[in-house]
C-alpha positions, 0 to 999 in steps of 0.5 A: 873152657875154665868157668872165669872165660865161661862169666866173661863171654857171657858178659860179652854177649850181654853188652851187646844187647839192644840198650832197652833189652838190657836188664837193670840192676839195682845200685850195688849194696840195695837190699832186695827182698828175699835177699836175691838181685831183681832185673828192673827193680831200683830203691832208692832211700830218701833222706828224711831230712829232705822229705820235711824240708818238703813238707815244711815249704809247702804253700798254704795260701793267704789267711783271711786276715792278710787278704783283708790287710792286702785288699784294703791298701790304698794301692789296690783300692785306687786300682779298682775304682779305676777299673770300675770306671772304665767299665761304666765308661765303656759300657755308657759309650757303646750305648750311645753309639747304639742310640746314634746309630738308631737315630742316624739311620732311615726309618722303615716305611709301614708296609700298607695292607696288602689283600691277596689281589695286590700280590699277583695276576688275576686270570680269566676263563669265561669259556670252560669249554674254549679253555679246556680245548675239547667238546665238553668243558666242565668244572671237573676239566678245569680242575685238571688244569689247576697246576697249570695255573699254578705255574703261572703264579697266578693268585685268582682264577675268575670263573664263568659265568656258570650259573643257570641261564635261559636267554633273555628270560628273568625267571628262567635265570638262577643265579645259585643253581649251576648249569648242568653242562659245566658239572654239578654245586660238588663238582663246584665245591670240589674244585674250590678246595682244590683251588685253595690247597694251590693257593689259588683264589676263585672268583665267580662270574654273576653277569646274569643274562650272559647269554641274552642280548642285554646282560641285565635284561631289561630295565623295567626288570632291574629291581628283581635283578638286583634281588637275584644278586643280593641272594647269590651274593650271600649263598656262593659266598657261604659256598666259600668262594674268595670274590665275584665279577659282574661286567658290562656295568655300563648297561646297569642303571644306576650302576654306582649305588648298586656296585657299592650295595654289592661292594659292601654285601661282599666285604661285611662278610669278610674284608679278604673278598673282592667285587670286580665290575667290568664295562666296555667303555674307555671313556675315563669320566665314565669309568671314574663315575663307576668307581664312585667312592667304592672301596677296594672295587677293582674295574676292568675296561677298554681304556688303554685299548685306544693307546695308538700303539705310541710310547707318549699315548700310553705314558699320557693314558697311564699317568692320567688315570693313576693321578685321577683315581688318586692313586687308589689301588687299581688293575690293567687290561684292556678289555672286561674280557677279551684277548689281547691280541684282539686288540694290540699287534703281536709284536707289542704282546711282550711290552704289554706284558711287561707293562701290566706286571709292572705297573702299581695295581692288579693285572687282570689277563684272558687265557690264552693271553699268555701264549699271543692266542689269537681269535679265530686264529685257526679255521673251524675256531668261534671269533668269540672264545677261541680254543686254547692251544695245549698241544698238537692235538689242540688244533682243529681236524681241518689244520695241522702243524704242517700246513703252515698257518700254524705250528708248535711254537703257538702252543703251551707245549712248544712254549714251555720249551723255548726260553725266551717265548711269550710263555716264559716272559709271562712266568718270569714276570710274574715271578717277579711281580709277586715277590719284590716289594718295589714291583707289589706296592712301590711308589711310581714315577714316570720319566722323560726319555724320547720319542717312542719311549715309555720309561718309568721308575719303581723303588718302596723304602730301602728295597731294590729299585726298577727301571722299566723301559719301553720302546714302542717305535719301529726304530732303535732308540738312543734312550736318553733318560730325564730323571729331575723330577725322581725324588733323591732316595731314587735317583737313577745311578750310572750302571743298572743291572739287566733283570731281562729284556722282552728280546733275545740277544742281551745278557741276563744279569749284564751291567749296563751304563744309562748314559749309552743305552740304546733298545731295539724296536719294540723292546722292553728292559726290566733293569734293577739297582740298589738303595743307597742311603 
């Protein structure tokens, strides 16, 4: 093959390279260093006429002087004062909006003072033994039983009495000294301190002669009882208790002068400490005289238990002790200290559930009350102080599950598993109570709404409102509700929103229309709705 066919295959096969393998030469007559041809290496001479044409257009901006001459025209100088204006006039119209708007709006109420005893129920246990469900009831087994209370978001624990007591005998009666059967002043201080870590407050029981047949020995000895409580006030208070109860103050002479000695000893101490009288009378004169002008005194008694069982007795009992204490804060129960079931049937325990978290004042319940404990519900059981039933092992040797009187479902065990039980109500209510500002200190207002029927209303300043019905009768009920005497910021709306019902069967959250409600026997509706400006 001659050497022009070898250059020209060897052009051939170069051709057919892939575009980017291909090499680069230089533009034929560019000088490469060496003297030699180098793939991918291009120069190329710019004329140095074009590099200072460059150079001699590059932009170096306005001087000082002409930025002066510019900025001072009358055209710029219009601009800016224009500019300036709509700025200030922007600005001065988004304030006056801000001030329309702060003055259109509603004002806030003040939220009025609020102790730890107005935020949730207060809780029972005059029996440590009864309570604990065992032979030997002590401080160290309630303190056991503290996460139990806990989760019934109680916020006072009303203790005893515990304190050293012989029948009937002044001298033998030391109110600061402890039984030796309930445990020992550090048994006491402990479960102080534990009861606080939940949050939980204690109020010590100071009836003096509990286990005698006058609770306040005889009159002639009234003068050294009284000194006796004096000293107890001062020493348990130092101990760190949160308050004190002292009960059938009906049996006191002049009872009125000696609870607002007491009232005072209490609160000089501190302001968050709360005195608790309770009497057995349900005569509301009476009641009101004990009160007195005592500030801050909470009373429990037996007014409501004489309620007949009607919608119209209980709306009449409510609305005339609220209007004749002037709507002082105040509590509900019914009784110093027994069992709701001692007084009211069974199948009205959850309408007087609902109605005491639901009232404006402190609820005040007797363990066991939670669950429909009944006295002397199960044989072997004392009428006074029945056991609490925790569990299967609770119920005396002489009963069981399946003899049939009693069964699982009366126990905290066997309650805490059914959703829609006594227990559950009792937690849920209490929930609520203790976190909806309308339910804590909210105004009230009853309502008229047909035979059988108690209905009422809560609402605070721009929170949730509640409606709360009760139907006492045997009967379903049409509800008709008369809302002319609701003032307008709580005017009853068309639909209200079903927070729970005291039976099974309605839907948790459904929307309901007051015109076509319709309730059950002995059903009770916790209903909520909006705020509207």
């Amino acid at each position: 093959m001659s050497q022009d066919t070898e250059v020209d295959m060897k052009e051939v096969e170069l051709n057919e390279l892939e575009p980017e393998k291909q090499p680069m030469y230089a533009a034929p007559g560019a000088a490469v260093a060496g003297g030699a041809e180098k793939n991918g290496l291009v120069k190329l001479k710019v004329a140095d006429d074009e590099t200072e044409t460059a150079a001699s257009t590059k932009f170096t901006g306005l001087s000082k002087e002409e930025l002066l001459k510019v900025t001072g025209s009358p055209g710029w100088v219009r601009t800016r004062w224009a500019l300036l204006l709509l700025f200030w006039l922007g600005w001065l119209g988004m304030l006056a909006g801000a001030v329309v708007i702060i003055v259109r709006a509603p004002r806030c109420r003040e939220l009025p003072g609020q102790r730890w005893w107005h935020q949730g129920a207060l809780y029972r246990i005059g029996d440590l033994q009864a309570f604990q469900g065992r032979e030997a009831g002590d401080l160290a087994g309630l303190k056991e039983h503290l996460d139990y209370l806990s989760t019934l978001k109680v916020k006072g624990l009303v203790l005893g009495p515990i304190h050293k007591n012989q029948e009937d005998d002044v001298a033998g009666t030391n109110l600061k000294q402890i039984d030796p059967f309930f445990g020992s002043k550090e048994d006491f201080d402990s479960l102080l301190q534990a009861a606080k870590k939940k949050s939980i407050r204690v109020i010590l029981d100071l009836t003096p002669n509990y286990r005698g047949l006058n609770s306040w020995f005889l009159p002639e000895k009234i003068d050294t009882v009284a000194t006796k409580v004096k000293d107890a006030l001062s020493f348990w208070l130092q101990a760190g208790v949160d308050g004190f109860q002292v009960r059938d103050v009906e049996n006191l002479k002049d009872a009125p002068s000696f609870l607002a000695e007491w009232q005072n000893i209490t609160q000089s101490f501190n302001e968050d400490r709360l005195l608790i009288a309770g009497t057995n009378s349900s005569d509301l004169q009476q009641i009101l005289s004990l009160l007195g002008s005592t500030k801050d005194l909470l009373l429990t008694s037996s007014y409501l238990s004489n309620s007949g069982f009607t919608g119209e007795h209980v709306k009449l009992l409510v609305t005339q002790y609220l209007n004749a204490t002037d709507n002082r804060w105040c509590s509900w129960s019914l009784s110093q200290s027994g069992l709701l079931t001692s007084f009211i049937p069974a199948h009205l325990l959850q309408l007087y559930q609902l109605l005491f978290f639901t009232l404006p004042g402190t609820p005040v319940f007797s363990y066991g009350d939670e669950i429909g404990l009944q006295a002397a519900a199960l044989p072997g059981q004392p009428v006074q102080g029945p056991v609490m039933l925790w569990n299967e092992s609770s119920f005396p040797s002489t009963s069981s599950p399946a003899s049939g009187s009693v069964n699982l479902s009366m126990t905290v065990k066997g309650q805490s598993e059914l959703p829609g039980s006594l227990l559950s109500l009792f937690r849920r209510l209490s929930d609520e109570r203790g976190k909806e500002r309308s339910l804590l200190h909210g105004d009230f207002h009853a309502l008229s709404s047909g035979p059988g029927i108690f209905s009422y209303v809560r609402h605070w300043d721009q929170n949730e409102r509640f409606l709360v019905v009760l139907n006492f009768g045997n009967l379903s009920h049409s509800v008709q509700l008369e809302a002319a005497s609701l003032p307008a910021s709580a005017s009853l709306p068309a639909k209200v929103k079903l927070l729970l019902s005291t039976q099974s069967g309605r839907e948790q959250g459904a929307s309901l229309e007051l015109e076509h409600l319709n309730m059950a026997p002995h059903e009770g509706l916790l209903l909520q709705f909006p705020y509207v400006a």
